[in-house]
C-alpha positions in Angstrom: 132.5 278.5 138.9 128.5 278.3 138.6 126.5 275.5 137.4 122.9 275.2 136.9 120.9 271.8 137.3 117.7 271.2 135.7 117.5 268.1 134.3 114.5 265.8 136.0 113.9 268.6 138.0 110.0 268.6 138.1 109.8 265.6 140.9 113.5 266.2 142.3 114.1 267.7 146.1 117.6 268.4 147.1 119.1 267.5 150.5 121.7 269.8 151.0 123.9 267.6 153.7 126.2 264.6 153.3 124.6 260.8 154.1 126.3 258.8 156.0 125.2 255.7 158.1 126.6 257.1 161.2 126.3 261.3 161.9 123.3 262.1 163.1 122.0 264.5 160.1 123.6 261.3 158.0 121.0 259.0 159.1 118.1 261.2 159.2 118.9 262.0 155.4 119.0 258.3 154.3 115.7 257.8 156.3 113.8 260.6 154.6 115.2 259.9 151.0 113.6 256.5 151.8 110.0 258.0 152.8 110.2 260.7 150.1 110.6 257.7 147.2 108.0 255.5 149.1 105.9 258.9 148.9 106.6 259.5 145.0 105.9 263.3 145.4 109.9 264.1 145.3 113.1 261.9 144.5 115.6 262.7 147.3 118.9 264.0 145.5 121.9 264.0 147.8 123.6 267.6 146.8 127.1 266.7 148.7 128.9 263.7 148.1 127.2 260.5 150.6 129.7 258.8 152.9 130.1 255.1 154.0 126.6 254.0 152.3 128.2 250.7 151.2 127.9 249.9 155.1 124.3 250.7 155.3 121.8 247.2 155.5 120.3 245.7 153.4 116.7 246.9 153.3 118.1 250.3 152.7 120.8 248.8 149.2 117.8 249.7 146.3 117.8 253.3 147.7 121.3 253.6 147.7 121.6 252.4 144.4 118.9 255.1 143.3 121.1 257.9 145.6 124.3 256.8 144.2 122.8 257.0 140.2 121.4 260.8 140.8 125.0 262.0 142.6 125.9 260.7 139.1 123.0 262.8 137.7 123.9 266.3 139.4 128.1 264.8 139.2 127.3 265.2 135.5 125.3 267.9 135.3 127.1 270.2 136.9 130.8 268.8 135.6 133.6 270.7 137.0 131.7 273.1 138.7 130.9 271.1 141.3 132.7 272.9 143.8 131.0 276.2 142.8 127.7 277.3 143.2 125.1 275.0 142.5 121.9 276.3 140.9 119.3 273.9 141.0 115.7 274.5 139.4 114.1 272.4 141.8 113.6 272.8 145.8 116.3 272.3 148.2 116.2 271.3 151.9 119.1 272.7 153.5 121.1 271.6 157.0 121.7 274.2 159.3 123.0 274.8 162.6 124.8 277.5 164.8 125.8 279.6 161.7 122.0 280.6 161.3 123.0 283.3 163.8 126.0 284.5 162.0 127.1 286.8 159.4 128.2 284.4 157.0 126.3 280.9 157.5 128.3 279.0 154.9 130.8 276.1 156.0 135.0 276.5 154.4 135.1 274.5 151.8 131.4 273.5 151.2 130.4 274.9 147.8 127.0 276.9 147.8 123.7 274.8 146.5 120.5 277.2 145.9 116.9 276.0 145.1 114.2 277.0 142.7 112.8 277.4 146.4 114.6 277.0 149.7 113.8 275.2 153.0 116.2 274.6 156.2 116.4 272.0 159.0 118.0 274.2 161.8 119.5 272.3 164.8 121.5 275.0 166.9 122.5 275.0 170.4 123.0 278.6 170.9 120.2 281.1 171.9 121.8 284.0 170.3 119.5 285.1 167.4 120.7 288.6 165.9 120.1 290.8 163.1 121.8 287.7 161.6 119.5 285.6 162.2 117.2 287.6 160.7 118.7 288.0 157.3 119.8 284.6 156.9 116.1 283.8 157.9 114.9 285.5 154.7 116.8 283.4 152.0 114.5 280.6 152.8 110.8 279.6 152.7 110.3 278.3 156.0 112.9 276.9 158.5 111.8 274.0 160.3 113.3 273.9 164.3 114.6 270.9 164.9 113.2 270.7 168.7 110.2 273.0 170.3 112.8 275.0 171.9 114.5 275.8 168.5 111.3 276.9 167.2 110.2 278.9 170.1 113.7 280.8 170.2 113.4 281.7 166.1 109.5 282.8 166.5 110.6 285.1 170.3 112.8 286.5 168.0 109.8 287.5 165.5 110.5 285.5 162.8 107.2 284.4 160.7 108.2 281.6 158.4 109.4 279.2 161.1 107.8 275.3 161.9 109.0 272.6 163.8 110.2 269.4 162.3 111.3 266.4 164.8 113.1 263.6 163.6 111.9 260.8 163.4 112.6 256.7 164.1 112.9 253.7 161.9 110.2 252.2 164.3 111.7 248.3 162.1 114.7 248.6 163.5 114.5 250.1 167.0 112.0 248.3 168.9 112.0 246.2 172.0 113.4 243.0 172.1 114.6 240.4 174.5 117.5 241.8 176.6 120.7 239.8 176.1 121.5 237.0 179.0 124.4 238.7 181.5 124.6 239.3 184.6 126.3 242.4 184.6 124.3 245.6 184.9 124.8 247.5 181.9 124.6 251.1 181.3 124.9 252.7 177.6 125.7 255.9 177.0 126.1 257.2 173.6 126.9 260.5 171.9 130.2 262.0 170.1 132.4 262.8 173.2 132.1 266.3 173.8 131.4 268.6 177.1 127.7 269.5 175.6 126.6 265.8 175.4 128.0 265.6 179.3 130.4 262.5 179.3 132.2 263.7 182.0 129.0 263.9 184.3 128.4 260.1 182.9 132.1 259.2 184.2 131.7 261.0 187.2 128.3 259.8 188.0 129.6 255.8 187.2 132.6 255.9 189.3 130.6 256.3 191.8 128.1 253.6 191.3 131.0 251.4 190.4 132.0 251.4 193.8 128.9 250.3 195.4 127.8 247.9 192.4 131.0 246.1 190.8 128.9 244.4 188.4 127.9 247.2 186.6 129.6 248.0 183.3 129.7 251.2 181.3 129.2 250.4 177.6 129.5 253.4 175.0 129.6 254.8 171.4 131.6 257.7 171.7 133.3 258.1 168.3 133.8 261.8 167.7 135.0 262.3 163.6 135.9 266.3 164.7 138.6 265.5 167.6 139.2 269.1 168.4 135.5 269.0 169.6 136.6 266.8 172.5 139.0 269.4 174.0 136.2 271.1 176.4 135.2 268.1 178.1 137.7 268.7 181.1 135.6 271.9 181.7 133.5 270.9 184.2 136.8 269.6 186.2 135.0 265.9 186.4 137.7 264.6 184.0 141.3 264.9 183.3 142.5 265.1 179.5 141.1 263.8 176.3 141.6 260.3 174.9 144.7 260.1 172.3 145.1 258.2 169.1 146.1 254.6 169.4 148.6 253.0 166.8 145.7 251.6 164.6 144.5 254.9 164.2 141.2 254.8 166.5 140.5 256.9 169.9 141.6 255.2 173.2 138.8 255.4 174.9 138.5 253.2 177.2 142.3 253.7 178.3 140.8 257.5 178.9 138.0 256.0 181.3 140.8 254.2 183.0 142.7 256.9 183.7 139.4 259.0 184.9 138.9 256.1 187.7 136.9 253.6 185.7 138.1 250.3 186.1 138.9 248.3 182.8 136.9 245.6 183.8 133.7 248.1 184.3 133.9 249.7 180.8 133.4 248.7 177.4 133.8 251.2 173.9 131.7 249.7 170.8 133.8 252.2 168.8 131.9 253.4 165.8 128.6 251.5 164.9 126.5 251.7 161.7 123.3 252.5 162.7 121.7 249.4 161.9 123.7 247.8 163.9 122.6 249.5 166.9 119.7 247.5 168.3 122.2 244.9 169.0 124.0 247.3 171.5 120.9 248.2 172.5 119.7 244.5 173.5 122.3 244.7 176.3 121.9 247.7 177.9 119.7 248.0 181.9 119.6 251.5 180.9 120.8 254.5 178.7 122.0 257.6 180.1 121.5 261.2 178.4 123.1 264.1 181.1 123.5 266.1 178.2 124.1 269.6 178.5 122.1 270.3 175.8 120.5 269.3 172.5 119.4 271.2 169.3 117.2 268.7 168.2 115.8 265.8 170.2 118.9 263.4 170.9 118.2 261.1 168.0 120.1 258.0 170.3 118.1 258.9 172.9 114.9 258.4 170.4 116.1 255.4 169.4 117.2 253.9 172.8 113.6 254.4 173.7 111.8 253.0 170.5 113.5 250.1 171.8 112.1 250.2 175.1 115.4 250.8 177.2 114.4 252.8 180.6 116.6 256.3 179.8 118.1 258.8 181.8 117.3 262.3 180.4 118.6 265.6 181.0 114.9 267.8 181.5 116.6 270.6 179.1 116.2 272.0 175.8 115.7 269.4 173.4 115.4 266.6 175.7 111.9 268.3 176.8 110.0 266.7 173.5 110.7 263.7 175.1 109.8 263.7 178.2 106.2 262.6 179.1 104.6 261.7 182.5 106.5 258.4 183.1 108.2 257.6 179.7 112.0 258.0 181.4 113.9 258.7 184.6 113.9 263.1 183.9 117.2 264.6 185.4 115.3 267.7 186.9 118.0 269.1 188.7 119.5 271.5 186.0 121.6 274.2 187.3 123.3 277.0 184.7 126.4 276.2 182.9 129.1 278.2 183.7 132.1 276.6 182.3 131.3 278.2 178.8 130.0 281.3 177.3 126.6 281.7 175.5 125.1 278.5 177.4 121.7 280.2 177.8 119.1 277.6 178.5 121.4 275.2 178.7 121.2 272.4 181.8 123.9 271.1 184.1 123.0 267.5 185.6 123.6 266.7 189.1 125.9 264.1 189.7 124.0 262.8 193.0 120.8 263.0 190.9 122.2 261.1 188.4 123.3 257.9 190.7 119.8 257.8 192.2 118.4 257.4 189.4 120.9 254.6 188.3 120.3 253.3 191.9 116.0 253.1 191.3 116.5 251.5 188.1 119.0 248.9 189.5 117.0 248.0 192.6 113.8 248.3 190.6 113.6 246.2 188.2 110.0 245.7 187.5 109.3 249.4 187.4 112.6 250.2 185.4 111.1 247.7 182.5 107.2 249.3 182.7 108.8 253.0 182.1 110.9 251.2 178.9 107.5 249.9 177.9 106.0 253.1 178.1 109.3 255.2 176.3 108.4 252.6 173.5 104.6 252.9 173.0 105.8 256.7 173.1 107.8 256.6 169.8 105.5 254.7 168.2 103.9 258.3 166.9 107.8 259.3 165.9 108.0 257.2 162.5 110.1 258.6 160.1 107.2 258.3 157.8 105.0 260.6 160.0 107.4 263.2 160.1 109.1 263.2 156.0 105.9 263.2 155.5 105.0 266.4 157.1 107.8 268.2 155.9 106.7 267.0 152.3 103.2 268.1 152.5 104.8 271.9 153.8 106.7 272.3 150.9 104.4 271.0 148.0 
């Protein structure tokens, strides 16, 4: 069934994309609905039903409120065809990732949302643009990269209406702050477990540290909502099987590091945390490390790990590349080709020995470890979310 929506449409701007206070595309919609109503060009209108809001803090409960009311809005609106086709007479900004290179770039099950004029978000990890690409290209006004190398691989492939939009930081939330008192050595390393974000490498690259530094401790947040995802992580050969389901329902993760050589005692899971929440993991961390494989956008836990001045690990690759300025972070440069999958062009694989050097510097270097956090913070202070909504806005009015 089709539906049309036009009501309050003159100052209305669809985000086509669930919220949620813990996926990545979640969290970068709640932060630009909140810019875009501080802006008062456009009211954000969430066009797929939001997800765990009620756990979201408290600076962010009068948007929610709003967000909540105009679900109601386009709920109503639309009645029972709200799992057909959406018309809506006002401009849509749409999520997009690998499918832009397919023949049919809708998701099962997600009913079709079209604008009075159409924009995309595009975070993919494959280099594979087609005549695809090309087609699905064409049913919007511009499509916004998500990293420089997603922009660069669209334009190569000669299409016009392409810019680059980087996410962006809430710089309130994520900023440096006094490190917890421990004395372990901590290292964070966060991500959904899968082979592209390179947990394995992580595991591979602690045990070995471990051995020489028993104080150190491996904290993560490695929830992954899609568990199928998780299956390619014994790939590289670095790890043995995936973590199973506990009784209470959650992932046994940390019995999976166990049984991959990390000692219980050396590893901690956070589970899932809301994203406000985060700075509080943060405050405990020596360092973060990134080995990831490769990244659409620009890691936003890596952007956020340095907003709040921890000394990261990063993976010189793809997305990772925004990032990566002078003496901002520790770069991984040794990136070999990825073989364990196909269609892994441009993708990096970290070296494990690389990896514990790095760990090793930071560990025995203190002083320096804290200057490059300084400097990976007074980096993102140009990565507001305000800066970068804001750009996206002034594109499409």
């Amino acid at each position: 069934m089709n539906g049309t929506v036009d009501q309050y449409s003159p100052t209305w701007l669809g985000l086509n994309w669930q919220l949620s206070v813990s996926s990545g595309w979640g969290i970068a919609g709640l932060n630009m609905a909140r810019i875009m109503d501080l802006d008062g060009r456009f009211k954000a209108v969430p066009l797929l039903r939001s997800a765990q809001l009620e756990y979201s803090s408290e600076s962010f409960e009068p948007l929610v409120a709003k967000l909540r009311c105009r679900e109601q809005e386009v709920y109503k609106a639309f009645g029972r065809a709200m799992e057909g086709r959406l018309i809506c007479n006002f401009p849509v900004i749409h999520s997009v990732g690998n499918e832009i290179h397919e023949e049919d770039m809708s998701y099962p099950g997600v009913p079709e949302r079209v604008g009075s004029r159409n924009f995309a978000v595009v975070f993919f990890e494959y280099n594979s643009p087609s005549e695809f690409t090309t087609n699905n290209a064409k049913k919007f006004d511009i499509i916004f990269g998500g990293s420089t190398w997603n922009s660069a691989i669209l334009k190569q492939h000669g299409l016009a209406n392409v810019d680059t939009f980087l996410q962006g930081v809430d710089l309130e939330l994520f900023q440096p702050r006094s490190k917890s008192r421990q004395e372990r050595f901590v290292i964070f390393s966060g991500g959904k477990l899968e082979f592209r974000k390179g947990q394995d490498i992580v595991i591979a690259a602690f045990r070995e540290f471990a051995k020489k530094h028993p104080d150190a401790v491996l904290a993560t947040t490695w929830h992954n909502p899609w568990p199928n995802a998780m299956n390619g992580i014994t790939k590289s050969g670095r790890v043995e099987g995936v973590p199973q389901k506990n009784p209470d329902g959650g992932w046994g993760i940390t019995e999976w590091a166990n049984n991959n050589g990390v000692p219980c005692e050396n590893f901690h899971d956070h589970g899932l945390v809301a994203n406000h929440l985060m700075p509080e993991v943060f405050a405990q961390a020596d360092v973060a490390l990134f080995p990831n494989r490769c990244e659409g956008g620009t890691n936003l836990v890596a952007m956020e790990a340095m907003a709040s001045g921890i000394p990261c690990i990063l993976s010189a690759n793809t997305g990772h590349m925004d990032l990566i300025n002078d003496d901002n972070c520790y770069p991984l440069h040794k990136q070999s080709e990825v073989r364990c999958f196909t269609n892994t062009k441009d993708w990096g694989e970290s070296d494990v020995a690389e990896v514990v050097e790095n760990l090793e510097r930071i560990y025995t270097d203190r002083g320096e470890a804290k200057r490059r956090g300084k400097q990976s913070a007074k980096f993102m202070r140009d990565w507001s979310w305000k800066k970068q909504t804001t750009y996206i806005l002034d594109r499409i009015k």
